[in-house]
C-alpha positions, 0 to 999 in steps of 0.5 A, a space after each residue: 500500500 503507498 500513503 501520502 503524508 502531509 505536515 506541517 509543525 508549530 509555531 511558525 516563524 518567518 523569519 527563519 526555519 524554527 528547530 521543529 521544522 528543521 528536525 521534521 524536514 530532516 527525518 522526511 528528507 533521510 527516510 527513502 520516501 518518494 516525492 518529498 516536497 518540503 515547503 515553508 507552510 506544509 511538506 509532503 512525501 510518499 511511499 510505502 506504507 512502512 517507510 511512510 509510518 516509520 517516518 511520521 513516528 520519528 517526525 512527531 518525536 523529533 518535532 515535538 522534542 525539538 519545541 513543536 507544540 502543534 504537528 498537524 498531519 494528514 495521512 492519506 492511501 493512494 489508489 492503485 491505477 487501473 489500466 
């Protein structure tokens, strides 16, 4: 089964990338998920199911020790193409 995750961490700042997110990014980024698109107001990344749920449980760790006090997260199971 493939998923889609969609994230983003709190509090914002605009200035600068805050630790959560820079800590987020980075666990999406290492974890071999295909179409990752890393933006300052949401991030995407899909792939198989295992890979995608390991990455979101060490996101929300990380995230969330790293000074997140809000990840809001949308996990969705993408359709099989039919020829």
């Amino acid at each position: 089964m493939r998923l889609r995750v969609e994230f983003t961490t709190e509090p914002f700042d605009l200035e600068e990338a805050p630790a959560h997110a820079v800590a987020a990014r980075e666990v999406i980024q290492k974890a071999q998920l295909d179409a990752v698109d890393v933006g300052p107001f949401g991030n995407t990344a899909e792939g198989e199911s295992g890979p995608v749920l390991a990455a979101v449980a060490a996101l929300l760790r990380d995230s969330l020790e790293a000074g997140a006090t809000r990840v809001s997260l949308q996990v969705n199971v993408l359709g099989e193409e039919t020829p």
